[in-house]
C-alpha positions as a printed NumPy array, in Angstrom:
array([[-47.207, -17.948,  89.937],
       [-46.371, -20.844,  87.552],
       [-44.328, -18.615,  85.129],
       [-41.691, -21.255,  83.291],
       [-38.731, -19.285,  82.634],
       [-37.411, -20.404,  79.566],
       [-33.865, -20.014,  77.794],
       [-33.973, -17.929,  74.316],
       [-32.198, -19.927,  72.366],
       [-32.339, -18.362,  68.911],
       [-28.93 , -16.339,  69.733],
       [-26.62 , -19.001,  70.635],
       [-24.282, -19.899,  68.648],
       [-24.091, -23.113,  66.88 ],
       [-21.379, -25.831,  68.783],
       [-18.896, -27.082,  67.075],
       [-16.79 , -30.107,  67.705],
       [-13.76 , -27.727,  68.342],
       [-15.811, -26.652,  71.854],
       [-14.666, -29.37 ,  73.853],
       [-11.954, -31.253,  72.577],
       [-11.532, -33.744,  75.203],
       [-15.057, -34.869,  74.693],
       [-14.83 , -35.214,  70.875],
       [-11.701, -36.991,  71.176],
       [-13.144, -39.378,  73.641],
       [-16.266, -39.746,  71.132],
       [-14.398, -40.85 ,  68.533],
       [-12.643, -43.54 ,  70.365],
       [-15.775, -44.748,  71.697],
       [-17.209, -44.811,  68.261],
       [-14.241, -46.18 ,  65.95 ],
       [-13.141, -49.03 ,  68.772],
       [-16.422, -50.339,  70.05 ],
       [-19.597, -49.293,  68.507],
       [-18.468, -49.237,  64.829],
       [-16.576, -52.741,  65.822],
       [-19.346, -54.947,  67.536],
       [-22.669, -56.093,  66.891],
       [-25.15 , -55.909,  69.96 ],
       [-27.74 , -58.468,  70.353],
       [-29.506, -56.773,  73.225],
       [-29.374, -53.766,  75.447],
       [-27.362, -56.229,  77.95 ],
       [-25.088, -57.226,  75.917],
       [-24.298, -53.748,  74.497],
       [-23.835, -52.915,  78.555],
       [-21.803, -55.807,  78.762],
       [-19.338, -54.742,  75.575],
       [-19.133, -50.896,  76.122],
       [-18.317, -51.556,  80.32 ],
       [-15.44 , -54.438,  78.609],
       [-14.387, -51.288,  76.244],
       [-14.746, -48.436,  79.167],
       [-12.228, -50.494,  81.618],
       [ -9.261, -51.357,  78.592],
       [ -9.999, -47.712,  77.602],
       [ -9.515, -46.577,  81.426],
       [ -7.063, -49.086,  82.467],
       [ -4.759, -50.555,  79.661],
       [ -4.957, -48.765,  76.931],
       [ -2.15 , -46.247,  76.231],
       [ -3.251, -43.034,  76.024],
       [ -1.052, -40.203,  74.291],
       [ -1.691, -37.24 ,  77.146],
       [  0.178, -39.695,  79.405],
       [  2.935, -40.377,  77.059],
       [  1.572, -43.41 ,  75.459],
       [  1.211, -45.464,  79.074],
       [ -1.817, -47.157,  79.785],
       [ -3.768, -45.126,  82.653],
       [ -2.84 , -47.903,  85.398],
       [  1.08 , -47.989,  84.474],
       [  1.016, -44.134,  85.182],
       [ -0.682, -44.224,  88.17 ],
       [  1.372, -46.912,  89.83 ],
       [  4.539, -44.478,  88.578],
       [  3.246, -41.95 ,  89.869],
       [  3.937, -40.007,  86.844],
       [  2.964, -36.194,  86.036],
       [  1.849, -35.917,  82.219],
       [  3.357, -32.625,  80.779],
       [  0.042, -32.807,  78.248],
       [ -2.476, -32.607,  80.859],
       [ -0.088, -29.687,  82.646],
       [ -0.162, -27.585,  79.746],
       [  3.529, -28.23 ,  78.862],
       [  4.65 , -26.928,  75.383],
       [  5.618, -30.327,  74.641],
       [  2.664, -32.554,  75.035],
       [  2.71 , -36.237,  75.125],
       [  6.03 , -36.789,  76.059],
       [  6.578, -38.685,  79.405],
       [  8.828, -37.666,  81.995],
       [  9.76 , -40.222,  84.578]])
């Protein structure tokens, strides 16, 4: 028939930054080292600075769940990051 079914919202609870960690932490980064750091001229040139920022953020820069490597210095190692296993010591690289 054309009935919408639509999610009652009134009950959820409100979300927090705490409900996804990951995402929050990657938010900030995004936030404090590009978009609080350049000034975009036009919607190109914003793609152009945040794809500049997404590859050092993916590729060089040192991230602490891998032990303060860069992603593509792990990778070649072949490295296993005790933070992302759920050791009880995160951030500490073992070769």
């Amino acid at each position: 028939m054309g009935v919408s079914k639509r999610r009652d919202t009134r009950f959820q609870p409100a979300r927090k930054t705490t409900d996804n960690a990951c995402v929050e932490s990657f938010n900030g980064s995004l936030q404090d080292e590009c978009l609080n750091v350049n000034w975009f001229l036009s919607l190109e040139d914003a793609r152009s600075k945040i794809e500049a920022w997404r590859r050092h953020y993916n590729e060089s820069r040192p991230h602490t769940a891998l032990g303060d490597v860069p992603p593509s210095e792990f990778a070649s190692k072949g490295g296993t990051s005790p933070a992302l296993a759920g050791s009880a010591r995160p951030g500490l690289f073992a070769p």
